[in-house]
CHARMM internal coordinates of N, CA and C (Angstrom, degrees):
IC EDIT
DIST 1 N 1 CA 1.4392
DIST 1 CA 1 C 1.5369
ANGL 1 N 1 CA 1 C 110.83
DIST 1 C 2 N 1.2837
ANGL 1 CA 1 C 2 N 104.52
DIHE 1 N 1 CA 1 C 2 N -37.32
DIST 2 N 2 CA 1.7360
ANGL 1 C 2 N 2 CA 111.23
DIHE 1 CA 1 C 2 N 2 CA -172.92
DIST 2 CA 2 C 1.8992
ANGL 2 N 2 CA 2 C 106.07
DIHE 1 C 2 N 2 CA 2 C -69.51
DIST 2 C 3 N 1.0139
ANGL 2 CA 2 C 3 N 87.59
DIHE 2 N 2 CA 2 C 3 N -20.21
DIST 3 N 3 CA 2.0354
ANGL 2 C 3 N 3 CA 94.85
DIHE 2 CA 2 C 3 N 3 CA 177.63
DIST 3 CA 3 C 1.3716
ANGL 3 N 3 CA 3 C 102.38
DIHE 2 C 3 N 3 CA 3 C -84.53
DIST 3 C 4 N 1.0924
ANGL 3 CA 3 C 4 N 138.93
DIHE 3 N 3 CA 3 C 4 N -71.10
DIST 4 N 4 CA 1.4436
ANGL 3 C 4 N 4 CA 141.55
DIHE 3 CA 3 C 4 N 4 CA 141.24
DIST 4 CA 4 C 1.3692
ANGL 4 N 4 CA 4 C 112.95
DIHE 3 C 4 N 4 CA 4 C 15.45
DIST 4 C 5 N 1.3069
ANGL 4 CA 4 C 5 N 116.18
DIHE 4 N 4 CA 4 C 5 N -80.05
DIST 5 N 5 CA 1.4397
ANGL 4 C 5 N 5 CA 124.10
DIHE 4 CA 4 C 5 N 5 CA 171.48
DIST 5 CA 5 C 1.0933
ANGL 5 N 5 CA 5 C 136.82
DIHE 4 C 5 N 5 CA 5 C -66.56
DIST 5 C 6 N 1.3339
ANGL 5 CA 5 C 6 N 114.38
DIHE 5 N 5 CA 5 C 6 N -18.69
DIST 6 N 6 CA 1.9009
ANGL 5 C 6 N 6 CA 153.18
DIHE 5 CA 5 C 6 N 6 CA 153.29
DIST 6 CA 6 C 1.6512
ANGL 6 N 6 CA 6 C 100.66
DIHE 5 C 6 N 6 CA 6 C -60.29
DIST 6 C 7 N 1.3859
ANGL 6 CA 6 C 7 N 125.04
DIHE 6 N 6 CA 6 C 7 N -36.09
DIST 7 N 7 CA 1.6386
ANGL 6 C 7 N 7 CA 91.77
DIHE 6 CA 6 C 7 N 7 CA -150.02
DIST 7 CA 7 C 2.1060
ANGL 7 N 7 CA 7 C 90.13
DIHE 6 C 7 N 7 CA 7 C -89.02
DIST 7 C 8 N 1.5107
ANGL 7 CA 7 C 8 N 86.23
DIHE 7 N 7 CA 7 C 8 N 165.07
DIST 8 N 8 CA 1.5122
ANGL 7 C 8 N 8 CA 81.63
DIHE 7 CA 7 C 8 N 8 CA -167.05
DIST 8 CA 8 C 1.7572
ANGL 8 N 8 CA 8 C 109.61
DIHE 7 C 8 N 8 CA 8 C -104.04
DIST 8 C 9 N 1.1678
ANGL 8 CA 8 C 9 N 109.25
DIHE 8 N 8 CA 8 C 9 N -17.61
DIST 9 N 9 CA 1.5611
ANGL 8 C 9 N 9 CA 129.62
DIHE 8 CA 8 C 9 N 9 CA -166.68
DIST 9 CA 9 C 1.4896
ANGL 9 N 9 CA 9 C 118.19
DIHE 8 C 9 N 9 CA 9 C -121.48
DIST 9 C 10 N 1.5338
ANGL 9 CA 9 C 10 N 143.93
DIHE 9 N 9 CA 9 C 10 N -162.66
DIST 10 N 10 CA 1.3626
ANGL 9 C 10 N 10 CA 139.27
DIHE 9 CA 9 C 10 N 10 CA 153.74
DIST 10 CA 10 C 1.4833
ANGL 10 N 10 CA 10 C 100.86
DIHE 9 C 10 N 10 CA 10 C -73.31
DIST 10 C 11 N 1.5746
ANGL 10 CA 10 C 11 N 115.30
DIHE 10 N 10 CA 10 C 11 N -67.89
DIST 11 N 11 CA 1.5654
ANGL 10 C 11 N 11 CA 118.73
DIHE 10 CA 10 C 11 N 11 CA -165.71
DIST 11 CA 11 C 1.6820
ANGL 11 N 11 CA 11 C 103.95
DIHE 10 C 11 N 11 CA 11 C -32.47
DIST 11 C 12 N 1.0702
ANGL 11 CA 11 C 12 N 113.68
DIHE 11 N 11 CA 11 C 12 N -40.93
DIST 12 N 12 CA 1.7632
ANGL 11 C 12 N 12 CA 118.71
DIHE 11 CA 11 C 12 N 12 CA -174.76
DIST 12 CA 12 C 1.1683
ANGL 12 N 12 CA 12 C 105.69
DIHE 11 C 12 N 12 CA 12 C -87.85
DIST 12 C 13 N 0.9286
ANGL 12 CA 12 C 13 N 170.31
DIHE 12 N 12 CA 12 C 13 N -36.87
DIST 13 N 13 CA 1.2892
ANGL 12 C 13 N 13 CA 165.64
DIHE 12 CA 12 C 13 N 13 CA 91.02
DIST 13 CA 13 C 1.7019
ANGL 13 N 13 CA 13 C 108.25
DIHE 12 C 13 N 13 CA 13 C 17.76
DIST 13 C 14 N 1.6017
ANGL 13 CA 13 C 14 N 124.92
DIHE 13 N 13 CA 13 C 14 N -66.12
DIST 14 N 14 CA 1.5022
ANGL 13 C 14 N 14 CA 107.88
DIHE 13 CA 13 C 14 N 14 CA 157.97
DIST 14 CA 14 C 1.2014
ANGL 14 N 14 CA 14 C 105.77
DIHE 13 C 14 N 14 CA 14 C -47.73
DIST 14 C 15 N 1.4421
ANGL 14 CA 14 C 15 N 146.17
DIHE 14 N 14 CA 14 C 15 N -81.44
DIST 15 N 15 CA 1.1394
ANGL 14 C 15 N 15 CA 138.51
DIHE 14 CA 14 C 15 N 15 CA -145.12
DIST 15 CA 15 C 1.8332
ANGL 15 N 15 CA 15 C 106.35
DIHE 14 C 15 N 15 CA 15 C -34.77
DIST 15 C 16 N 1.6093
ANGL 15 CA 15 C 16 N 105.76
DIHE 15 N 15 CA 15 C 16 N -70.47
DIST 16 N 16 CA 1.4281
ANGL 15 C 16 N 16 CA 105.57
DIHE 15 CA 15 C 16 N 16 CA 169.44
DIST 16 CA 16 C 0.9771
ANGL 16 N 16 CA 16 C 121.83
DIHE 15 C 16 N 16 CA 16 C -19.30
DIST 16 C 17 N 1.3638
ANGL 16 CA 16 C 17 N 110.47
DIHE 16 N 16 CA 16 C 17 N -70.96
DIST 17 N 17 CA 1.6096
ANGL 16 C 17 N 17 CA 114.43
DIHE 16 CA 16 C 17 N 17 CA -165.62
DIST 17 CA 17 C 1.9971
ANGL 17 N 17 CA 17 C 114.50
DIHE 16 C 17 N 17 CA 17 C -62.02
DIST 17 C 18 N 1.0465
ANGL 17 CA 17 C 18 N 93.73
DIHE 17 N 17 CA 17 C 18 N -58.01
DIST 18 N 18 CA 2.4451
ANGL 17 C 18 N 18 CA 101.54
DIHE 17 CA 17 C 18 N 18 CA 161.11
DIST 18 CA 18 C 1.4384
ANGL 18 N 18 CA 18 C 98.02
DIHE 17 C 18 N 18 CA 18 C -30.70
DIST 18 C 19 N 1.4831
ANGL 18 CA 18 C 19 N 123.23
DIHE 18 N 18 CA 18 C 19 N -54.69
DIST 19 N 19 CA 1.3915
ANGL 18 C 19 N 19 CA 128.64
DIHE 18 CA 18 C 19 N 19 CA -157.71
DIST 19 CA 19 C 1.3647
ANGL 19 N 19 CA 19 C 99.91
DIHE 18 C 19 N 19 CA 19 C -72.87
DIST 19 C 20 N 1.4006
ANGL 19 CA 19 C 20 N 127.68
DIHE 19 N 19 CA 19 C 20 N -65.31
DIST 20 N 20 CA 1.7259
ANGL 19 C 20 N 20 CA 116.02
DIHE 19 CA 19 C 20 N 20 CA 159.22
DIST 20 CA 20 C 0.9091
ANGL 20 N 20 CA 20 C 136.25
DIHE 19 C 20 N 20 CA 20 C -38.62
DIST 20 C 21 N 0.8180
ANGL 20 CA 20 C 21 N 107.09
DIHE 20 N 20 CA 20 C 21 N -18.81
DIST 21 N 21 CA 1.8411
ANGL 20 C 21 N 21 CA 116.62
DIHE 20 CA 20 C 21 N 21 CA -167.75
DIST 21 CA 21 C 1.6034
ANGL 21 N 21 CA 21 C 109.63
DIHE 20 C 21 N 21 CA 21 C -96.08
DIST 21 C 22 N 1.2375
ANGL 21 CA 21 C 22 N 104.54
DIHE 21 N 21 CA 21 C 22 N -20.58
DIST 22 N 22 CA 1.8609
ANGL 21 C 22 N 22 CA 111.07
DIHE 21 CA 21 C 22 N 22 CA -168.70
DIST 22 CA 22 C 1.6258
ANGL 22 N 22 CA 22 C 91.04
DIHE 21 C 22 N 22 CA 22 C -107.35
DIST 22 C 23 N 1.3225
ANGL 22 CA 22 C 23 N 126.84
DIHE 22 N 22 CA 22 C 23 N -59.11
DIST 23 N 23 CA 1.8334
ANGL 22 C 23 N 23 CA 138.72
DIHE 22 CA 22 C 23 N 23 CA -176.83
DIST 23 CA 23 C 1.4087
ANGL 23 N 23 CA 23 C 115.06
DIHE 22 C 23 N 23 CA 23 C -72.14
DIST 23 C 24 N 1.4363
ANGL 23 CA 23 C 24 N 123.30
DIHE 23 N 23 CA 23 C 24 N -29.46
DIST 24 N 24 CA 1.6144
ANGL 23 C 24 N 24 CA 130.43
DIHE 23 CA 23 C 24 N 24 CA -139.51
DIST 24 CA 24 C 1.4030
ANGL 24 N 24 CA 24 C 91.32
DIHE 23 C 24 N 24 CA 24 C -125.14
DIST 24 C 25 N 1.1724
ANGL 24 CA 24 C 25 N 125.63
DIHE 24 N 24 CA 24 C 25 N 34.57
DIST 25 N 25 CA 1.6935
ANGL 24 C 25 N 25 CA 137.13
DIHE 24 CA 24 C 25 N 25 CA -179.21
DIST 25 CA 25 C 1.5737
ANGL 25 N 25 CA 25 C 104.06
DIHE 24 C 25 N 25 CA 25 C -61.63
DIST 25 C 26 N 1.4424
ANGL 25 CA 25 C 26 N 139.84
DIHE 25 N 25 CA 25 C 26 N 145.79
DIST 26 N 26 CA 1.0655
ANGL 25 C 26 N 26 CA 125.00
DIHE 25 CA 25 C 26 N 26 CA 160.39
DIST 26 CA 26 C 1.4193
ANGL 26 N 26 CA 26 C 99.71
DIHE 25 C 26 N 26 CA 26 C -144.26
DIST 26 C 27 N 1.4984
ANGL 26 CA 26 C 27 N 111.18
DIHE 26 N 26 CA 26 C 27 N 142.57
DIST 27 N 27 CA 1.6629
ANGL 26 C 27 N 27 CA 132.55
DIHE 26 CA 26 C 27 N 27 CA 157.24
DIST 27 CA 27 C 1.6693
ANGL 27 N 27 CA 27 C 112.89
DIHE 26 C 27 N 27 CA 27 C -15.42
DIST 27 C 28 N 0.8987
ANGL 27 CA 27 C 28 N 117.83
DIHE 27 N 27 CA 27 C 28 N 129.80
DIST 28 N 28 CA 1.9889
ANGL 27 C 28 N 28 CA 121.05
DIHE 27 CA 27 C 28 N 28 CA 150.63
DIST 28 CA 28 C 1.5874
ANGL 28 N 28 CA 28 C 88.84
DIHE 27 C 28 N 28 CA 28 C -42.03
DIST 28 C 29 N 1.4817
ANGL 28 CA 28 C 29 N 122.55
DIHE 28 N 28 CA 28 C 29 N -55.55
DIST 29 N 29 CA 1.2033
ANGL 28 C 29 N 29 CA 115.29
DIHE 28 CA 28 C 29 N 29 CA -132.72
DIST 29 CA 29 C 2.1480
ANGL 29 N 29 CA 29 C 94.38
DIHE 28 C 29 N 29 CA 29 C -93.86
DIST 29 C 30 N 1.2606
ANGL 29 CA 29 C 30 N 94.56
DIHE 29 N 29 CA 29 C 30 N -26.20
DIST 30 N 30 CA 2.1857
ANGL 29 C 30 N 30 CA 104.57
DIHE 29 CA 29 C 30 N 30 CA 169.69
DIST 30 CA 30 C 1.5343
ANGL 30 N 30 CA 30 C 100.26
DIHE 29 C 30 N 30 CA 30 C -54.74
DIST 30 C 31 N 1.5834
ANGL 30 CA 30 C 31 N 105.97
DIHE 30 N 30 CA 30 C 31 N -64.99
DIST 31 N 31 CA 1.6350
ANGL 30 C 31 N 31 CA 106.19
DIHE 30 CA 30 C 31 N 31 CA -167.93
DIST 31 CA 31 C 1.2974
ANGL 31 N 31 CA 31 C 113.39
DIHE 30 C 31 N 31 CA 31 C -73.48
DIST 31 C 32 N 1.3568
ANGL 31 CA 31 C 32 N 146.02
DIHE 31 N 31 CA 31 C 32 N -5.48
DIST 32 N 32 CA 1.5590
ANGL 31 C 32 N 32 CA 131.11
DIHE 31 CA 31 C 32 N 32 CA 145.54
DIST 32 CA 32 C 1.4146
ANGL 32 N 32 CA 32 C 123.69
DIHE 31 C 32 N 32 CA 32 C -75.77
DIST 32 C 33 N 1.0391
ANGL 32 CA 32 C 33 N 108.20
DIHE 32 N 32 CA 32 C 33 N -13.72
DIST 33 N 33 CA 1.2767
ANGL 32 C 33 N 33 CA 112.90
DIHE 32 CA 32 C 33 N 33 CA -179.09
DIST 33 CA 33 C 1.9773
ANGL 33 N 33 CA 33 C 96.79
DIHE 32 C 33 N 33 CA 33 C -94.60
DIST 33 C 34 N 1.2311
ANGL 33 CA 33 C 34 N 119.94
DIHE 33 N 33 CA 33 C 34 N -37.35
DIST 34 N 34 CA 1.6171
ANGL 33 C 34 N 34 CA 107.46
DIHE 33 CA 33 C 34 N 34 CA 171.48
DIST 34 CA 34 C 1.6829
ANGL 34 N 34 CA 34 C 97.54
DIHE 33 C 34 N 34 CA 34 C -68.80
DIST 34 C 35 N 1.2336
ANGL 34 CA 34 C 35 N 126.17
DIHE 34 N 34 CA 34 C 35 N -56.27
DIST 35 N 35 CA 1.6661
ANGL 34 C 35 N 35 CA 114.34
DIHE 34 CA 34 C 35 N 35 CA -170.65
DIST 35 CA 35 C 1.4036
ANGL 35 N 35 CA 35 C 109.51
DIHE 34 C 35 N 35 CA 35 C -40.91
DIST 35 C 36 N 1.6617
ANGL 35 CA 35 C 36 N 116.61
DIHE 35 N 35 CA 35 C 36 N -69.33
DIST 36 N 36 CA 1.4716
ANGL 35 C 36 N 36 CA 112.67
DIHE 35 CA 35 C 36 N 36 CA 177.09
DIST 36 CA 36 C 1.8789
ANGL 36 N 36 CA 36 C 120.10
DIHE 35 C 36 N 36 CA 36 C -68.82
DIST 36 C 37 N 1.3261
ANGL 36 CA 36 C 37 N 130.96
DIHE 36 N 36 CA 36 C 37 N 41.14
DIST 37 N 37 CA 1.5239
ANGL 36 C 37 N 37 CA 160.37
DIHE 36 CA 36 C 37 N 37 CA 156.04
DIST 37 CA 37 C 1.4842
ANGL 37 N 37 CA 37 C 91.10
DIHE 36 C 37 N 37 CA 37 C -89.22
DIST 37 C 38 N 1.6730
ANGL 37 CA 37 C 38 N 108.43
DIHE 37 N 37 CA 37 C 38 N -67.68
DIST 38 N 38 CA 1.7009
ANGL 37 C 38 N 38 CA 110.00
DIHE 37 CA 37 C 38 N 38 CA -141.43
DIST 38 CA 38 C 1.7326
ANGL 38 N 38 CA 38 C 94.21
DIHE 37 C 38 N 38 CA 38 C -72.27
DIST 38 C 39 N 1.3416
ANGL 38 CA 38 C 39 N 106.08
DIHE 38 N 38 CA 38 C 39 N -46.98
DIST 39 N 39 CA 1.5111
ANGL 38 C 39 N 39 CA 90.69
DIHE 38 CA 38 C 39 N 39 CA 178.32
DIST 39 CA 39 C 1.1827
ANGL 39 N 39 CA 39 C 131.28
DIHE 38 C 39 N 39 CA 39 C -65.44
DIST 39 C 40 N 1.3831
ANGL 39 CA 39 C 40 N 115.32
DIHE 39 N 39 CA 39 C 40 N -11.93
DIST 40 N 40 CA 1.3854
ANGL 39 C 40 N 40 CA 122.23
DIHE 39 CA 39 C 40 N 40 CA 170.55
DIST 40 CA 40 C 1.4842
ANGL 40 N 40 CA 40 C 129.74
DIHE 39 C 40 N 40 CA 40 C -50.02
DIST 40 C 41 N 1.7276
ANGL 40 CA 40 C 41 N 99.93
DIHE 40 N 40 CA 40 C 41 N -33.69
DIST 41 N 41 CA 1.4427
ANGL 40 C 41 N 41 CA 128.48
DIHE 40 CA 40 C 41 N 41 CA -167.14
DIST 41 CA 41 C 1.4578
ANGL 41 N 41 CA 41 C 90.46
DIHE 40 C 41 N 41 CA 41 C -78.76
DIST 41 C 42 N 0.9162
ANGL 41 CA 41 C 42 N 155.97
DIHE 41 N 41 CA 41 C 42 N -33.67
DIST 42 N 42 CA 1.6061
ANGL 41 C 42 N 42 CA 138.29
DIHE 41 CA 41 C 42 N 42 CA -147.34
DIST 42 CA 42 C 1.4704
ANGL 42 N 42 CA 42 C 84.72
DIHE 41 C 42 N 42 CA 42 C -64.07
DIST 42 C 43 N 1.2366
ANGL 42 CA 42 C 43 N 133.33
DIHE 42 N 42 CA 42 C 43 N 175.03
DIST 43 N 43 CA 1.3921
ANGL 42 C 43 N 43 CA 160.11
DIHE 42 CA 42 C 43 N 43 CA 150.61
DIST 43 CA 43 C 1.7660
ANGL 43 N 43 CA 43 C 116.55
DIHE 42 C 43 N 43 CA 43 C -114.64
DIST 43 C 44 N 1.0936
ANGL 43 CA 43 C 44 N 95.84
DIHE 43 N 43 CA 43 C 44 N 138.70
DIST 44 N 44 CA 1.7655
ANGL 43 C 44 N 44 CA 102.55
DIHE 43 CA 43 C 44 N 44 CA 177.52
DIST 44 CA 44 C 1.5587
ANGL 44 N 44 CA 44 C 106.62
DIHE 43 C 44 N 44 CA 44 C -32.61
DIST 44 C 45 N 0.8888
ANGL 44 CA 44 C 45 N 100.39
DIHE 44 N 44 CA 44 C 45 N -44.63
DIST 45 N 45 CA 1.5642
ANGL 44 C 45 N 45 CA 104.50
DIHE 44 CA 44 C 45 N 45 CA -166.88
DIST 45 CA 45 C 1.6121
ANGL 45 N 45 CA 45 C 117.38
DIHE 44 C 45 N 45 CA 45 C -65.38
DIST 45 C 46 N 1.3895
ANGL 45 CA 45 C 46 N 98.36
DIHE 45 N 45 CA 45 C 46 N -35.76
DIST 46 N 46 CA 1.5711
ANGL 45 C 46 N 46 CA 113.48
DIHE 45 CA 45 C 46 N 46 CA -173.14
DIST 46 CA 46 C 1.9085
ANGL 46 N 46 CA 46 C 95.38
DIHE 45 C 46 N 46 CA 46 C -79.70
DIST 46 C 47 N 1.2086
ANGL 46 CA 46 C 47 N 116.44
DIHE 46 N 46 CA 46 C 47 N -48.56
DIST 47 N 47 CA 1.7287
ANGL 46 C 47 N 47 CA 127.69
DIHE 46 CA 46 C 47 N 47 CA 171.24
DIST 47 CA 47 C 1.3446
ANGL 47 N 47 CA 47 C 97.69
DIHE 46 C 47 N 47 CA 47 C -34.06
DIST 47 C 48 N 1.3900
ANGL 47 CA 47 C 48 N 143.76
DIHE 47 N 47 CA 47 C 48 N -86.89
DIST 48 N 48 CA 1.6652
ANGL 47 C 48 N 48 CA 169.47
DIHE 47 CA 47 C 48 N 48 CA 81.25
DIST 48 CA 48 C 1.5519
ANGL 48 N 48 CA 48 C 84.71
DIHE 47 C 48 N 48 CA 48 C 74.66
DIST 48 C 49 N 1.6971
ANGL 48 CA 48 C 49 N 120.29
DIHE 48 N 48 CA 48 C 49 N -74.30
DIST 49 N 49 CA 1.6654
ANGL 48 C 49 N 49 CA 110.36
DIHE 48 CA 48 C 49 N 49 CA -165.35
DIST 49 CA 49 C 1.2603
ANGL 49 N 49 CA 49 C 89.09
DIHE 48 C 49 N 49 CA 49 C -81.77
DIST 49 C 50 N 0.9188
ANGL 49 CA 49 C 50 N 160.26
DIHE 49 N 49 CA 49 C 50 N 6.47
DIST 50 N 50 CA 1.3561
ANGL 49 C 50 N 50 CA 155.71
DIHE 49 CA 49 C 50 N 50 CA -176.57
DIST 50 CA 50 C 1.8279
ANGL 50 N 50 CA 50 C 111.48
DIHE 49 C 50 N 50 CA 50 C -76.37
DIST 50 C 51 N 1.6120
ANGL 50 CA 50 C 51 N 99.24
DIHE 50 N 50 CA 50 C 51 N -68.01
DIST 51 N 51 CA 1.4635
ANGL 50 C 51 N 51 CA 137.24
DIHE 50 CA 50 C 51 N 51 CA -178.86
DIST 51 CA 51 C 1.9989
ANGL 51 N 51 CA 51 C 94.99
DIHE 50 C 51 N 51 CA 51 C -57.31
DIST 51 C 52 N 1.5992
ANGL 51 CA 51 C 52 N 94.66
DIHE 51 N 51 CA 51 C 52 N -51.85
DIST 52 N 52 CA 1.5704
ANGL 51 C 52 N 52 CA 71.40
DIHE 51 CA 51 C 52 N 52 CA 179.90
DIST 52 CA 52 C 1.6259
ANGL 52 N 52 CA 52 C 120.77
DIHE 51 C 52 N 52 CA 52 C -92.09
DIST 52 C 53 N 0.9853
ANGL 52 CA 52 C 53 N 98.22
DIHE 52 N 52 CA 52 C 53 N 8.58
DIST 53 N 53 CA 1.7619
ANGL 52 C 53 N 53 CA 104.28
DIHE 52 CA 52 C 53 N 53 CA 172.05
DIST 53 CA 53 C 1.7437
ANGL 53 N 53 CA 53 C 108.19
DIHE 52 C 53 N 53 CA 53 C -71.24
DIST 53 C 54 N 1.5832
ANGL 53 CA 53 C 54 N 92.11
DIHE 53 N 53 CA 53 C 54 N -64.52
DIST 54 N 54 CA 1.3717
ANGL 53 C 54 N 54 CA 104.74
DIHE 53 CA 53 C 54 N 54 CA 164.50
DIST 54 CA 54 C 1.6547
ANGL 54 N 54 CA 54 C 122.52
DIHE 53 C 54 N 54 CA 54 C -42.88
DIST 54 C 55 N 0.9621
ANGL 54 CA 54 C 55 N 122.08
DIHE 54 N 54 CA 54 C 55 N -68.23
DIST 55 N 55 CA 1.4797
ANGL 54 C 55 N 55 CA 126.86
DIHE 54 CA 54 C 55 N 55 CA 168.37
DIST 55 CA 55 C 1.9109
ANGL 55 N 55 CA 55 C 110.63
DIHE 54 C 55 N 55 CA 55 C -49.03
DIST 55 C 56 N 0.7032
ANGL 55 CA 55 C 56 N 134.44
DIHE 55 N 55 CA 55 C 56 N -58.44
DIST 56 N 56 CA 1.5447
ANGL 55 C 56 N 56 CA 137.72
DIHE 55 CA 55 C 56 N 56 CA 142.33
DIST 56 CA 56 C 1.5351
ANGL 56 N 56 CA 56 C 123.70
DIHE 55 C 56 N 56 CA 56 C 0.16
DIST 56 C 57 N 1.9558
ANGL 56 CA 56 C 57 N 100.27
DIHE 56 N 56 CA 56 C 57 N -59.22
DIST 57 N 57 CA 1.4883
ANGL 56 C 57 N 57 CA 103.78
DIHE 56 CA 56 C 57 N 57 CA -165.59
DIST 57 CA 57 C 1.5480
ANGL 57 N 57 CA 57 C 111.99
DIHE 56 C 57 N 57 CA 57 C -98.78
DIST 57 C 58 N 2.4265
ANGL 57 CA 57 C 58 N 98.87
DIHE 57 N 57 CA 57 C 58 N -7.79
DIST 58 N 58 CA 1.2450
ANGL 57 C 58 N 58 CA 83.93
DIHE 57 CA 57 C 58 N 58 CA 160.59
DIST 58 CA 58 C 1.6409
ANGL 58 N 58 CA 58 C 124.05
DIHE 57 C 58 N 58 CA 58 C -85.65
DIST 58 C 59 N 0.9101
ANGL 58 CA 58 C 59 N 126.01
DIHE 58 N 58 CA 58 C 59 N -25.95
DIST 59 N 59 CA 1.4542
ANGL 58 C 59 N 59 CA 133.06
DIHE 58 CA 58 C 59 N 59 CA 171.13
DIST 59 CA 59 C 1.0267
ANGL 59 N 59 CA 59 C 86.68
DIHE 58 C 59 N 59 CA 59 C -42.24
DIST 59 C 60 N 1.8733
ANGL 59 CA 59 C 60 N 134.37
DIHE 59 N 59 CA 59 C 60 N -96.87
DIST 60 N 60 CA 1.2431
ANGL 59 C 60 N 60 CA 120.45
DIHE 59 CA 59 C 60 N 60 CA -136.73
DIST 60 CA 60 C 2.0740
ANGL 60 N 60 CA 60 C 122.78
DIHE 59 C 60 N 60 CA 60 C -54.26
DIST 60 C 61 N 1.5483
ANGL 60 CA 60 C 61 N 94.09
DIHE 60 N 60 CA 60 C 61 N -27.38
DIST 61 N 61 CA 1.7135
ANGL 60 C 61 N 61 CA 104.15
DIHE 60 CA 60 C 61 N 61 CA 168.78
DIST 61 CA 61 C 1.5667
ANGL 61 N 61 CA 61 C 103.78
DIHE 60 C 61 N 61 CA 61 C -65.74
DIST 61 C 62 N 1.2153
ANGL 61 CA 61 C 62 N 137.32
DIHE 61 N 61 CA 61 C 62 N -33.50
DIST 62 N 62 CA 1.3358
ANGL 61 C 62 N 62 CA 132.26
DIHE 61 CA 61 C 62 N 62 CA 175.18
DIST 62 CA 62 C 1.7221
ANGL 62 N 62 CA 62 C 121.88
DIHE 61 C 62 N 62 CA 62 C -61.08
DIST 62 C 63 N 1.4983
ANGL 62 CA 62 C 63 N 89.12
DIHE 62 N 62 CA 62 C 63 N -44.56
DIST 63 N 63 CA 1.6445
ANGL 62 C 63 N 63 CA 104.77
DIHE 62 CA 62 C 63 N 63 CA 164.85
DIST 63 CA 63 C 1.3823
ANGL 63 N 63 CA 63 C 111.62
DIHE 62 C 63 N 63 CA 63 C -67.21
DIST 63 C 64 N 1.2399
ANGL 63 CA 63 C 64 N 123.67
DIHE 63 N 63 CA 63 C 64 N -38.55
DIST 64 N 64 CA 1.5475
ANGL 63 C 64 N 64 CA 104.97
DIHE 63 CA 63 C 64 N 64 CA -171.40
DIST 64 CA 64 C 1.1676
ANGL 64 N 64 CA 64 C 106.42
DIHE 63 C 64 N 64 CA 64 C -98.15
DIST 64 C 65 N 1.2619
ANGL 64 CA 64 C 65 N 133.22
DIHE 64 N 64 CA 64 C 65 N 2.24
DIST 65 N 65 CA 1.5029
ANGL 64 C 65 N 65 CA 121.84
DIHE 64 CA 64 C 65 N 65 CA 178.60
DIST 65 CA 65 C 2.0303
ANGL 65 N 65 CA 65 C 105.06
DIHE 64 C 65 N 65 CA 65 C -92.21
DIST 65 C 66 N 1.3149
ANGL 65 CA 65 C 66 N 101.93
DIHE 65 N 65 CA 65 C 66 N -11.61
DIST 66 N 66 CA 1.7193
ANGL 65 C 66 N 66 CA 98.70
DIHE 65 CA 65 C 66 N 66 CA -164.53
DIST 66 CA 66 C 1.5022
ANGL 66 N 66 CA 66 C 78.23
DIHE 65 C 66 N 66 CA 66 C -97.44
END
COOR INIT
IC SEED 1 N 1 CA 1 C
IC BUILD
């Protein structure tokens, strides 16, 4: 992430990304186990603004489609 935020241009930015991609290899079995981590993190609270965001953007698509 810290390279990411480091690179200053595209060319550096490819580089990053080649460099992950060849070193930064991960398992079927690493990256389900990081996906079900990240969802772990939500908090009720974050679920809650979530639900009403969601509920929110269907109303307003309901409004603009009638």
């Amino acid at each position: 992430m810290y390279a990411l935020k480091m690179a200053k241009d595209i060319p550096e930015l490819k580089a990053v990304s080649i460099t992950d991609g060849v070193y930064g290899i991960l398992s079927d079995i690493d990256a389900r186990k990081q996906i079900a981590e990240l969802s772990n993190k939500a908090s009720a609270d974050e679920l809650t603004k979530i639900d009403f965001l969601i509920s929110l953007t269907e109303r307003l698509l309901r409004q603009v489609e009638s």
